[in-house]
C-alpha positions as YAML, in Angstrom:
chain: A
units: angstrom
residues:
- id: 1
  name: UNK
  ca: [-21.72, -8.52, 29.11]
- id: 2
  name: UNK
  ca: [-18.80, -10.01, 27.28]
- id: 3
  name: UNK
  ca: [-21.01, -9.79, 23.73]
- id: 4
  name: UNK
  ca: [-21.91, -6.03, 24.22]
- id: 5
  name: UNK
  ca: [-18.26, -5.32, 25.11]
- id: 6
  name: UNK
  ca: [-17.10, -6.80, 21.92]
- id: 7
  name: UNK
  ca: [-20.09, -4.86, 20.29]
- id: 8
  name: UNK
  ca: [-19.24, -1.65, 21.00]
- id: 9
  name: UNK
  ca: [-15.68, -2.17, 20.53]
- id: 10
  name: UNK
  ca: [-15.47, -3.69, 17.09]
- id: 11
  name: UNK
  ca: [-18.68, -0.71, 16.17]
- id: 12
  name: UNK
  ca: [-16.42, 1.82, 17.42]
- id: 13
  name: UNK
  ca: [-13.33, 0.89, 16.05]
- id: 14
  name: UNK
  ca: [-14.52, 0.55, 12.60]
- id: 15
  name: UNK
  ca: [-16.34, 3.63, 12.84]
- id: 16
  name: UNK
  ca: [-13.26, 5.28, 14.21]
- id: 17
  name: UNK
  ca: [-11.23, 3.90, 10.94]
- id: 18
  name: UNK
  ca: [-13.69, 4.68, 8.48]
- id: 19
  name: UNK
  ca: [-13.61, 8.35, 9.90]
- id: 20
  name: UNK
  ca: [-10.37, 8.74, 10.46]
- id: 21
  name: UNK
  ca: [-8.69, 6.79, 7.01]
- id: 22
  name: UNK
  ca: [-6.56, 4.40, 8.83]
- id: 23
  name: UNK
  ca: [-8.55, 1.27, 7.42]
- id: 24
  name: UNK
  ca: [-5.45, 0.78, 4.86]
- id: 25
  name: UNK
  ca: [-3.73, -1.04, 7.19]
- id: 26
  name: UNK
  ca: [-5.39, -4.41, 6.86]
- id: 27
  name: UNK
  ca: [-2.40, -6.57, 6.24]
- id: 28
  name: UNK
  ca: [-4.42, -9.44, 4.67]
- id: 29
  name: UNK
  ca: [-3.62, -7.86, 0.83]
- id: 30
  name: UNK
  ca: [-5.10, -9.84, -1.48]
- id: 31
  name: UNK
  ca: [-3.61, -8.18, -5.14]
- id: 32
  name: UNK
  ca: [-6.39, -5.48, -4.47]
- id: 33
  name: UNK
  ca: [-3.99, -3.05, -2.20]
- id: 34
  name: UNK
  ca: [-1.27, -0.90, -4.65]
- id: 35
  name: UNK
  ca: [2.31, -3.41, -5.21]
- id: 36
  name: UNK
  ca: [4.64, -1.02, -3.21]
- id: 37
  name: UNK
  ca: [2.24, -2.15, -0.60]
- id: 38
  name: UNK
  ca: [2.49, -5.57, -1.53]
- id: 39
  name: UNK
  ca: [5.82, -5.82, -1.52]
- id: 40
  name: UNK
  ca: [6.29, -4.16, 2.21]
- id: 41
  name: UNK
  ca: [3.21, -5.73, 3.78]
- id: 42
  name: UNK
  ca: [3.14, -9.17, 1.94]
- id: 43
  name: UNK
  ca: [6.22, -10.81, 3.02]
- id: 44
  name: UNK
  ca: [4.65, -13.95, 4.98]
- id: 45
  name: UNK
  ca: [8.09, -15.65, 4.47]
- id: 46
  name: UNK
  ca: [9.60, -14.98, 7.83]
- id: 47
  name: UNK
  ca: [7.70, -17.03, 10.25]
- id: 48
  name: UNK
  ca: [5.37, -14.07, 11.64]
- id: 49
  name: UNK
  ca: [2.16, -14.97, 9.79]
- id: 50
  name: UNK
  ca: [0.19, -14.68, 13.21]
- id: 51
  name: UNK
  ca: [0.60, -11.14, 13.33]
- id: 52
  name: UNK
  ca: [-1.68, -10.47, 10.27]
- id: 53
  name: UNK
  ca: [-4.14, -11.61, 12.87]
- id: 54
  name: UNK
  ca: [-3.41, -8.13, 14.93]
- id: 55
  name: UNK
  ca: [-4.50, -6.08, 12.30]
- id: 56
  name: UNK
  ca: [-6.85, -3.59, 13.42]
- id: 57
  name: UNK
  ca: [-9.43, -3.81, 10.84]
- id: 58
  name: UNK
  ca: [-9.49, -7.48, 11.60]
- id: 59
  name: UNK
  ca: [-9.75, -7.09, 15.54]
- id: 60
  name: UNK
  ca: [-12.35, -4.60, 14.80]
- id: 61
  name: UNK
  ca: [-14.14, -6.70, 12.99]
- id: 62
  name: UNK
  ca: [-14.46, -9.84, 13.99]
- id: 63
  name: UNK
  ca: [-15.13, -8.25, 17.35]
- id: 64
  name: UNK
  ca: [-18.16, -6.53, 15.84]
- id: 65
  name: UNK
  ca: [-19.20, -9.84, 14.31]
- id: 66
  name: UNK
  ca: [-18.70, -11.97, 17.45]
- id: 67
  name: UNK
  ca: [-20.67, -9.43, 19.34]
- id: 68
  name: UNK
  ca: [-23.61, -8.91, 17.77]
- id: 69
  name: UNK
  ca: [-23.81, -12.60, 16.83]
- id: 70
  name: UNK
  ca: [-23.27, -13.17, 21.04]
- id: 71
  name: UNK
  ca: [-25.76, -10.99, 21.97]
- id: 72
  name: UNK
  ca: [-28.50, -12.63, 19.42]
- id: 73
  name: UNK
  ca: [-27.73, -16.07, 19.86]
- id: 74
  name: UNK
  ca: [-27.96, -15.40, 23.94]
- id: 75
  name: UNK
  ca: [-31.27, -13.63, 23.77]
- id: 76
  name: UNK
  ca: [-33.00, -16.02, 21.47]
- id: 77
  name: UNK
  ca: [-31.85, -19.84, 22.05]
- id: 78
  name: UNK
  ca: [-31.29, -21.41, 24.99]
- id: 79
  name: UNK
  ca: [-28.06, -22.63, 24.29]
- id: 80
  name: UNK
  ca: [-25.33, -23.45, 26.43]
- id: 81
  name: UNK
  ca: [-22.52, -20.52, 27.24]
- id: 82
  name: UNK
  ca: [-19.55, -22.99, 25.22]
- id: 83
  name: UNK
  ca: [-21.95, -23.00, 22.25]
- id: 84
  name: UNK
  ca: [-22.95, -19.57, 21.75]
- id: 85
  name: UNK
  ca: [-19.17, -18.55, 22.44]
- id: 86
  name: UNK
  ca: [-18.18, -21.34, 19.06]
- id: 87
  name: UNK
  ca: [-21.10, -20.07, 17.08]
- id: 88
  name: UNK
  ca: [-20.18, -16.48, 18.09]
- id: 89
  name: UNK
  ca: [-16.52, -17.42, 17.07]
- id: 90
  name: UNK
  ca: [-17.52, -18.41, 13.77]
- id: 91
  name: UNK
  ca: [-20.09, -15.62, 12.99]
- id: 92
  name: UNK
  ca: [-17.29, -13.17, 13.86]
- id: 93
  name: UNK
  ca: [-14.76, -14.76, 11.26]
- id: 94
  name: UNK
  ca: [-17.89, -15.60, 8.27]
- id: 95
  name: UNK
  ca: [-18.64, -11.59, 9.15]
- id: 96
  name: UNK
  ca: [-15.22, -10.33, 8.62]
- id: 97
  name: UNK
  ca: [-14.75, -12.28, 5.36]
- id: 98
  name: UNK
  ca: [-18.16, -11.67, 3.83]
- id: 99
  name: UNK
  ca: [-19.10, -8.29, 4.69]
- id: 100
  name: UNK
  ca: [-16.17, -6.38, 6.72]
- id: 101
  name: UNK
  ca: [-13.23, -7.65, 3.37]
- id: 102
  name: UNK
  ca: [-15.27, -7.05, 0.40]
- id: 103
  name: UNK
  ca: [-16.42, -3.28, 1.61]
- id: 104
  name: UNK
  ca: [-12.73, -2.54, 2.21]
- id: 105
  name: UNK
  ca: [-11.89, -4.42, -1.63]
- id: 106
  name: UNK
  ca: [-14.82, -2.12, -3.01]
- id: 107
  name: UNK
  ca: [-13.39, 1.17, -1.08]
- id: 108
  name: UNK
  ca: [-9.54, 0.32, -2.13]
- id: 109
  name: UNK
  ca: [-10.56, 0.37, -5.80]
- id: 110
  name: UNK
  ca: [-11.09, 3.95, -5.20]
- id: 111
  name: UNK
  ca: [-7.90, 4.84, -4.30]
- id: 112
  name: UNK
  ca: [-5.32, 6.60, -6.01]
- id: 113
  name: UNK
  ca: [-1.87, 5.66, -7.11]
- id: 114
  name: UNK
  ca: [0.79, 7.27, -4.79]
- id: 115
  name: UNK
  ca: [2.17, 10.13, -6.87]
- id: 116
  name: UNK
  ca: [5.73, 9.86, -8.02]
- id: 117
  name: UNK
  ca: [8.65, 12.58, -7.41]
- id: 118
  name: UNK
  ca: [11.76, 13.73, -9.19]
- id: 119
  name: UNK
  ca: [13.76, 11.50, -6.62]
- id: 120
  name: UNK
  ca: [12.06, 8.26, -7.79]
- id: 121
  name: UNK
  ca: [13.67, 8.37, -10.63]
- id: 122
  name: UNK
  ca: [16.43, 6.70, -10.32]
- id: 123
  name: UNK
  ca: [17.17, 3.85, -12.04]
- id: 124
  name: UNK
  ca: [15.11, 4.70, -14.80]
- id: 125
  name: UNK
  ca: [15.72, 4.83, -18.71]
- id: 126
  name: UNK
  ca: [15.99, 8.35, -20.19]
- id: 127
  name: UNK
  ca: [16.81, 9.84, -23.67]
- id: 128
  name: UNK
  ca: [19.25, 12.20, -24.47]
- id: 129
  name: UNK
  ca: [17.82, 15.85, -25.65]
- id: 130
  name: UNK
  ca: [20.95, 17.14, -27.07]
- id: 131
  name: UNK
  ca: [24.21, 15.72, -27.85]
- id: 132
  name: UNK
  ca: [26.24, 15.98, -24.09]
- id: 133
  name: UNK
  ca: [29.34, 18.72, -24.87]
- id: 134
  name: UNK
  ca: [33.04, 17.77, -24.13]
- id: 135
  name: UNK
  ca: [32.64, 17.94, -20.61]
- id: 136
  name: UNK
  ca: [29.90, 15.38, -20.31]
- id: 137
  name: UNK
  ca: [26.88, 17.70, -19.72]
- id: 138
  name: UNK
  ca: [23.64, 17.58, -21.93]
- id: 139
  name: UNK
  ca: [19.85, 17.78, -21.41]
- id: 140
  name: UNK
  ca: [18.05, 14.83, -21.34]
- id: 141
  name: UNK
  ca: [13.84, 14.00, -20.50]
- id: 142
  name: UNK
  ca: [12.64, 11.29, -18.41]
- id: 143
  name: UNK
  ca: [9.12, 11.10, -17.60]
- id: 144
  name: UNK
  ca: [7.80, 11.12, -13.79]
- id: 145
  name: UNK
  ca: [4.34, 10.68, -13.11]
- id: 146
  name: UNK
  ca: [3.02, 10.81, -16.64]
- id: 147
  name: UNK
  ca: [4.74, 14.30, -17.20]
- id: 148
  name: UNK
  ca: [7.79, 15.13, -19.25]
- id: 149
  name: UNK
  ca: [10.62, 16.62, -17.59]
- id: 150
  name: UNK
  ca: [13.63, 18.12, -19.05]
- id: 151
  name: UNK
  ca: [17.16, 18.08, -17.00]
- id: 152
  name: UNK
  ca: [20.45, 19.15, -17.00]
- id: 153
  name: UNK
  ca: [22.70, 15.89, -17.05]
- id: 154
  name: UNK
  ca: [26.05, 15.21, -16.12]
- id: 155
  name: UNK
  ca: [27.18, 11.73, -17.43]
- id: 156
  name: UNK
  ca: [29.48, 9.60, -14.75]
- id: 157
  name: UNK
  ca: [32.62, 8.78, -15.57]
- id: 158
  name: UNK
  ca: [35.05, 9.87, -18.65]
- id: 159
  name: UNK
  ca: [33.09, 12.07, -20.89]
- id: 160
  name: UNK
  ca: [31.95, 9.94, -24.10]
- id: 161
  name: UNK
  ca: [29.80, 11.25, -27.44]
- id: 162
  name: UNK
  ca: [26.30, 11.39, -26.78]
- id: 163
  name: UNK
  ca: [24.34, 12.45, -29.78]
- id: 164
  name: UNK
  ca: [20.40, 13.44, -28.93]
- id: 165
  name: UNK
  ca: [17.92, 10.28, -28.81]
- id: 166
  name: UNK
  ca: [20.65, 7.75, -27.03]
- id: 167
  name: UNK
  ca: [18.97, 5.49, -24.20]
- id: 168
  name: UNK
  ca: [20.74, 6.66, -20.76]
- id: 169
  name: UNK
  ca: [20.02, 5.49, -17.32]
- id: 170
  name: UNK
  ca: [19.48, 7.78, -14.29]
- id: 171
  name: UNK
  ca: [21.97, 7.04, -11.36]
- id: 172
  name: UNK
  ca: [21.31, 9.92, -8.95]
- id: 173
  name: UNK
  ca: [19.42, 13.30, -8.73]
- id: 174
  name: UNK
  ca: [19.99, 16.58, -7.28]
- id: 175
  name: UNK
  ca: [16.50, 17.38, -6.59]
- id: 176
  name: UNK
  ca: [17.53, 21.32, -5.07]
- id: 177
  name: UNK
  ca: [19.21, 22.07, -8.32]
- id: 178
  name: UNK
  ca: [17.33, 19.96, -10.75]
- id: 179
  name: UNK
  ca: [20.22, 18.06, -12.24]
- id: 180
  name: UNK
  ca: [20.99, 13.97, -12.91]
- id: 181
  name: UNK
  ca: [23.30, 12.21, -12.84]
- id: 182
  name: UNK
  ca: [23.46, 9.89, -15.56]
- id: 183
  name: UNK
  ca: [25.21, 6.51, -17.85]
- id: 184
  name: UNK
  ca: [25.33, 4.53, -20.54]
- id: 185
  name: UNK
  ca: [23.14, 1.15, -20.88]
...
């Protein structure tokens, strides 16, 4: 009973993740998830490790793994309940690793890169349009998300001479009015 349980939880679950998108979520990155994701999910520094073992995707299946490897090795071997539970154990873990982690490698190398806005910008190198007037203000282009995109820029601090093609750095953005904020490097 315990076997089929496990079964139709870890079949569901998957299912339920592979229908609904939520199989991201794996927490066991391995260089094949994006870096922003990375960087927020692969911190193993603090002394939680353990709690990559909660992952969904991982519950779901090993369950399906220890299940269906139950239910066989019940039905066909008279083996004692301790054994089939150990062999179970380790079907469940070979079948996440060989069959559940590669499909979900193979199906992130499909994804996209998250798209970049106008707000992400800052902090990055730009180049000066036109030389900035007496009060500081010039245009100037940064790129965001492979596209070109001309602003109005205020530079911080005491106006200085700008002439067009001088390397500036973003510092903040008014995203409702389409202006930067900008200095010197």
């Amino acid at each position: 009973m315990l076997y089929q349980i496990l079964l139709a939880v870890g079949g569901l679950g998957l299912l339920t993740q592979a229908v609904l998108g939520f199989a991201d979520g794996d927490g066991d990155s391995d260089g094949s998830h994006h870096a922003h994701t990375q960087d927020q999910q692969g911190q193993h520094g603090d002394g939680h490790t353990w709690l990559l073992l909660l992952s969904p995707l991982r519950l779901f299946g090993l369950s399906l793994g220890i299940g269906a490897a139950g239910m066989g090795l019940q039905s066909t071997m008279a083996l004692s309940p301790w054994l089939v539970l150990a062999l179970s154990l380790l079907a469940g873990g070979a079948f996440y690793r060989l069959i559940v982690k590669p499909l979900m490698a193979l199906a992130m190398r499909f994804a996209s890169k998250p798209a970049t806005t106008l707000s992400g910008a800052v902090g990055q190198e730009v180049t000066a349009d036109s030389r900035f007037d007496a009060t500081g203000k010039g245009i100037v282009t940064l790129t965001v998300d492979g596209h070109l995109i001309r602003l109005l820029a205020t530079l911080e601090g005491a106006p200085e001479a700008i002439e067009a093609g001088e390397k500036l750095v973003v510092i903040t953005i008014d995203t409702r009015r389409n202006t930067a904020k900008v200095a010197k490097l």
